[in-house]
C-alpha positions in Angstrom: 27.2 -51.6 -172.7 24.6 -48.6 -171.6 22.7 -49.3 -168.4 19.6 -47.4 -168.4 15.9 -47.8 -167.0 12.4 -45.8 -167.2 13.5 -43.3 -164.8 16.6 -42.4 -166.9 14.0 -42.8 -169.6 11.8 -40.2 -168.5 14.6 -38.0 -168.0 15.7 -37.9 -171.8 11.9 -37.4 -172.6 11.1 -34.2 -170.3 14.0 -33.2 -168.4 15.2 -33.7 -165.4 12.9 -33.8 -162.7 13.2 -31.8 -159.3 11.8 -33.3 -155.8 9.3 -30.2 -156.0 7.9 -31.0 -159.4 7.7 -34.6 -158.2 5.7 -33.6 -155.6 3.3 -31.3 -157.5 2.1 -34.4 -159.2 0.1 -35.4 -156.4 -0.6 -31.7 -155.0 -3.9 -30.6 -153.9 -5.2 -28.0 -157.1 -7.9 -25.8 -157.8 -10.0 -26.6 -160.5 -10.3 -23.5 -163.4 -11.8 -22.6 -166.8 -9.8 -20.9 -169.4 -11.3 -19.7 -172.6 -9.6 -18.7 -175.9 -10.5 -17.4 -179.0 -10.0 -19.0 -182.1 -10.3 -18.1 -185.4 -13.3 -21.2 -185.2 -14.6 -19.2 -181.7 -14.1 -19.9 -177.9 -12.3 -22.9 -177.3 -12.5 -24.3 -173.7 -9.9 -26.1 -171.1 -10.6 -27.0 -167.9 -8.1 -27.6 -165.6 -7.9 -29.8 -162.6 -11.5 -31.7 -162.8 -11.2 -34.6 -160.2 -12.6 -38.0 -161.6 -12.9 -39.6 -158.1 -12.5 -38.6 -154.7 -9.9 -41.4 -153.6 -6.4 -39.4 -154.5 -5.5 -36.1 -155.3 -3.7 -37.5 -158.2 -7.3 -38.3 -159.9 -7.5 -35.2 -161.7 -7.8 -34.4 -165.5 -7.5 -31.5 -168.2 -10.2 -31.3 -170.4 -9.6 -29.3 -173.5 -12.2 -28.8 -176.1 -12.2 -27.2 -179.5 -14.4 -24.5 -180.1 -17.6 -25.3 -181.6 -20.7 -26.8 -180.1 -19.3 -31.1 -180.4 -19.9 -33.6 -179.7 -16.4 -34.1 -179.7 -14.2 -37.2 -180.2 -11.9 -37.8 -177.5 -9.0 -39.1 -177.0 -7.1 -39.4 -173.4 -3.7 -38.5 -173.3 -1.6 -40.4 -170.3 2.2 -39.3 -169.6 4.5 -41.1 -168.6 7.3 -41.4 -166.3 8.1 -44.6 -165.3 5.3 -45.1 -163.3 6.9 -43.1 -160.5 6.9 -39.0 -161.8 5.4 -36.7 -164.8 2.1 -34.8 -165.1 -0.6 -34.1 -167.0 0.4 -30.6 -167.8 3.4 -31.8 -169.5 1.0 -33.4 -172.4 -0.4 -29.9 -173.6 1.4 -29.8 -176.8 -0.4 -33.3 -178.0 -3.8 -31.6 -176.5 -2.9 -28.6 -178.2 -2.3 -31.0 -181.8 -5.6 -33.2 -181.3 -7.6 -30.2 -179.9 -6.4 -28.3 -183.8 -8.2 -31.3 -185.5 -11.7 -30.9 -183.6 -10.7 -33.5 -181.2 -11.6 -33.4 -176.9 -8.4 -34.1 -175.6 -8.0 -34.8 -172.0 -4.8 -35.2 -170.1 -5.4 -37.3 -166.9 -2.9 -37.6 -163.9 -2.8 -40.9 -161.6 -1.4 -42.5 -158.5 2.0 -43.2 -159.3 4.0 -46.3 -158.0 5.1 -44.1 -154.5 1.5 -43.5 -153.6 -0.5 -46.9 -155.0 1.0 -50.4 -156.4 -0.3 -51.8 -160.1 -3.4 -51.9 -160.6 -4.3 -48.7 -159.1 -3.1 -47.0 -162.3 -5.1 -48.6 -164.4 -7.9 -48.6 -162.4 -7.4 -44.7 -162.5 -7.4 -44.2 -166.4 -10.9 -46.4 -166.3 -11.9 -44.1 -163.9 -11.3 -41.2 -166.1 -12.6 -42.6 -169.5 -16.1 -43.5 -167.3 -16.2 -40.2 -165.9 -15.8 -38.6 -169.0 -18.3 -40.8 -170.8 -20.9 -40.3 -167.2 -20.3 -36.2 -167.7 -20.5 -36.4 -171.8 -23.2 -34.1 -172.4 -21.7 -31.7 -169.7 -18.2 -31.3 -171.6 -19.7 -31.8 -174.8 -18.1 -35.0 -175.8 -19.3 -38.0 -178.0 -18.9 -41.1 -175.5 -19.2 -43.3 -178.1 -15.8 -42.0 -180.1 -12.8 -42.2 -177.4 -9.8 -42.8 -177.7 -6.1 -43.5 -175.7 -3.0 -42.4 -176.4 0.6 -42.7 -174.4 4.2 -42.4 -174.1 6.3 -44.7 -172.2 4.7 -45.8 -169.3 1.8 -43.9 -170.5 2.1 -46.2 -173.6 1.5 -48.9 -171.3 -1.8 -47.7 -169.9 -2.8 -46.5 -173.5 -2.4 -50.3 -174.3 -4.2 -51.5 -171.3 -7.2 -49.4 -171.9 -7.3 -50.8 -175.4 -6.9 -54.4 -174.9 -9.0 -54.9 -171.0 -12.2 -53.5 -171.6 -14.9 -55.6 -169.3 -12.0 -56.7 -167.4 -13.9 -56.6 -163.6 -10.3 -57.4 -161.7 -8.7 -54.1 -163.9 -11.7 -51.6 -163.3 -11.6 -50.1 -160.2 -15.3 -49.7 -160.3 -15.5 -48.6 -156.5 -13.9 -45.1 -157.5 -17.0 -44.0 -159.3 -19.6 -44.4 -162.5 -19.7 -47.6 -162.4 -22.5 -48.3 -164.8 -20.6 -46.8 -167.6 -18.4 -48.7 -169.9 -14.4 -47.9 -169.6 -14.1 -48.9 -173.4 -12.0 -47.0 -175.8 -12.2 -47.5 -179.2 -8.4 -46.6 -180.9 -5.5 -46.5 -179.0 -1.8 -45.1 -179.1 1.1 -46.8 -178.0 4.1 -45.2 -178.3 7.1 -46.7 -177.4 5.1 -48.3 -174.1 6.7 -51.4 -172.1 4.7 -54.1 -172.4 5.9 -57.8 -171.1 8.1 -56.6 -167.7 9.5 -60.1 -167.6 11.2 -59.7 -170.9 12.3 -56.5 -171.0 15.8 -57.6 -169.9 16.8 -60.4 -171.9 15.4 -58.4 -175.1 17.2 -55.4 -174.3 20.4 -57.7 -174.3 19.5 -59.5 -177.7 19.7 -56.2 -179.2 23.6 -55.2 -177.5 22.7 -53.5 -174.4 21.7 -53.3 -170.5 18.8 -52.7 -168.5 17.8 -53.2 -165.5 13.6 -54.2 -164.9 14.6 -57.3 -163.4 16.2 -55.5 -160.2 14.1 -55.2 -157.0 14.9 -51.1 -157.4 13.8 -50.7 -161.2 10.2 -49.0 -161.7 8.6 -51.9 -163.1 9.5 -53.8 -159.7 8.3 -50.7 -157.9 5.2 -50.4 -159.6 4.1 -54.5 -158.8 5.5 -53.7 -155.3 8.0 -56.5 -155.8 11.1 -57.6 -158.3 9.2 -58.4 -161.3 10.7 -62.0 -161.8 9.1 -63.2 -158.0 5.8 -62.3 -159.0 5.2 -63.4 -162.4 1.7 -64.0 -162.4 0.9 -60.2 -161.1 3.3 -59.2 -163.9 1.0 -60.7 -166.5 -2.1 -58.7 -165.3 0.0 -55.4 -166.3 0.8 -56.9 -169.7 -1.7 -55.5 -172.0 -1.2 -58.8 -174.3 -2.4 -60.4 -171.9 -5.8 -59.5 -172.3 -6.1 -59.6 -176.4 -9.0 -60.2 -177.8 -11.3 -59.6 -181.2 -13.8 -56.7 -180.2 -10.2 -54.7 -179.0 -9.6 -51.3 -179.6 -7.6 -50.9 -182.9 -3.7 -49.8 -182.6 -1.1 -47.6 -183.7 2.4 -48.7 -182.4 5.3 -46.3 -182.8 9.1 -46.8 -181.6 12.2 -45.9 -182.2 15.0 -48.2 -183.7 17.6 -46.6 -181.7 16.0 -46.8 -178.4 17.7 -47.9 -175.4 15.3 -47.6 -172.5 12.5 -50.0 -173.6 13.3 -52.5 -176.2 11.8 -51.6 -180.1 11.0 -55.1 -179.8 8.3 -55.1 -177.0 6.0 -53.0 -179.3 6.8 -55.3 -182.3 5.8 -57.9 -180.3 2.5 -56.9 -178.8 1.9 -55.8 -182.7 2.7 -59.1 -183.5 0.3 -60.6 -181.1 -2.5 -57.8 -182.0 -2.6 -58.8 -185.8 -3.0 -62.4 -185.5 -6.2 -61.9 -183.7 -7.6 -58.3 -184.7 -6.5 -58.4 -188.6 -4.0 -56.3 -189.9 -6.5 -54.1 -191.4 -6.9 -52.9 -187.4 -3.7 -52.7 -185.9 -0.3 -50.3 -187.4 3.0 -50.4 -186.7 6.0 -48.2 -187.2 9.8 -48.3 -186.4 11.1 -45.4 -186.6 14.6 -45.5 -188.0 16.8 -43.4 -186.3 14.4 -42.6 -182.8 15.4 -43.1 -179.5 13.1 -42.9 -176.5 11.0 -39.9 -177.4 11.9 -36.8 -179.1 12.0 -35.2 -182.0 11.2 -37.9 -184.6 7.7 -38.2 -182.8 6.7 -35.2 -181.9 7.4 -33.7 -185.5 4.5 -31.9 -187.2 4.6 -34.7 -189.7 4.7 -37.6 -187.2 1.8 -35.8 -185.1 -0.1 -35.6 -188.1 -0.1 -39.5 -188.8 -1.2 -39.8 -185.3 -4.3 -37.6 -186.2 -5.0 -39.3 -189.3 -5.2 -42.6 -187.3 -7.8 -41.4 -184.7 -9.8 -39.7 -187.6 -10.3 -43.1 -188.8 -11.8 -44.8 -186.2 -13.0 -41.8 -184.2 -14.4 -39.2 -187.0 
């Protein structure tokens, strides 16, 4: 039997992850504009723009194309097991959506050592109302956004698409509070989804996690072993909160994965198509895939990715 959990998870994902690196997550930065030419003109990034005051965490990326927009966007959230990872590590996927005309904004947030659940969710609504409050500014469309997330990033992705006008998940007090947190298309890939499952699906499919343990980083994140507090567990489950106007899905995982049970995201799939229509929601197993890798990062893979946001953003 194979005993592994998110942080071992994010590990096989990135790399290993140093106590300085960890830190730098939540560093004070500098913000900064970079321009490069392309064979299109100047594209844009800018680089540590805070999206409320409350944590040094709440900063973003912004990359734009060139060209004069407005742009599609689509927020990018790592992951990390709620507990590590950065925004900087998401450039690549910026780099893919920013190729195809898109805004893509990579957005850090308070992880599970600074601020319990909801505070990271409260942070990605932050960011998708600052973006949509500072649209004409960064040249994006606010009316085209999008999510997109690995791992526990997958989670937020999800969250954002399935809890739009949810007052208890908005965080409105960190800023922009008349604009709607509302994405349109979202990105899951390979996200956790029901913490109080996770264990006994894991076992159903030959193997050992542990979320149920007062030390894992889903009991971390809800401050608490997740089996005590059932009823906050629910309020992180992005199923929880399905309904018709949602944003439509793409679900990717790996068959072989052994940090998150394939069958989370077949569920929440499941549970998305009965009430959006499967003409709104996707969903691929990837034979072969583990947690992450090369199988979804491919140039193929990214591109299907792409084609699903130029549906529903372009």
């Amino acid at each position: 039997m194979i005993t592994l959990n998110l942080l071992v998870a994010f590990t096989l994902l990135t790399g290993a992850c140093t106590k300085d690196e960890v830190a730098e997550t939540t560093a004070t930065t500098t913000p900064s504009t970079t321009t490069t030419s392309t064979a299109s003109g100047t594209a844009t990034t800018f680089t540590n723009v805070a999206y409320a005051t409350t944590s040094s965490a709440q900063q973003m990326d912004i990359y734009l194309p060139a060209g004069s927009g407005p742009f599609p966007v689509v927020v990018v959230i790592h992951g990390g097991a709620f507990m590590m990872g950065s925004k900087s590590g998401e450039a690549a996927n910026c780099n893919a959506l920013t190729a195809q005309g898109y805004a893509a904004v990579s957005i850090d947030y308070r992880l599970s050592g600074e601020a319990k659940y909801p505070a990271q969710i409260e942070d990605c609504k932050a960011a998708v109302r600052f973006l949509k409050a500072n649209a004409t500014k960064y040249k994006l469309n606010p009316e085209k956004m999008g999510s997109w997330g690995a791992s526990a990033g997958g989670n937020l992705a999800s969250l954002l698409g399935t809890t739009s006008g949810v007052a208890e998940l908005e965080g409105a007090s960190l800023g922009n509070a008349t604009y709607s947190s509302k994405v349109i298309a979202s990105v899951d890939w390979f996200g956790p989804i029901n913490f109080l499952t996770m264990d006994a699906e894991a076992a159903a499919l030959g193997f050992t996690i542990t979320t149920n343990s007062s030390t894992s980083p889903e009991s971390k994140l809800m401050g608490a072993a997740v089996q005590t507090i059932p009823a906050q567990v629910a309020k992180a489950n992005p199923t929880t909160y399905i309904t018709s106007d949602d944003a439509a899905f793409f679900i990717q995982v790996g068959s072989l994965d052994r940090n998150i049970p394939y069958t989370q995201s077949q569920n929440f799939y499941n549970a998305l198509k009965t009430t959006l229509g499967a003409n709104k929601v996707s969903f691929e197993l990837i034979d072969g895939a583990g947690h992450g890798g090369s199988q979804f990062s491919s140039t193929t893979n990214l591109a299907k990715v792409i084609a699903f946001f130029d549906k529903y953003l372009k």
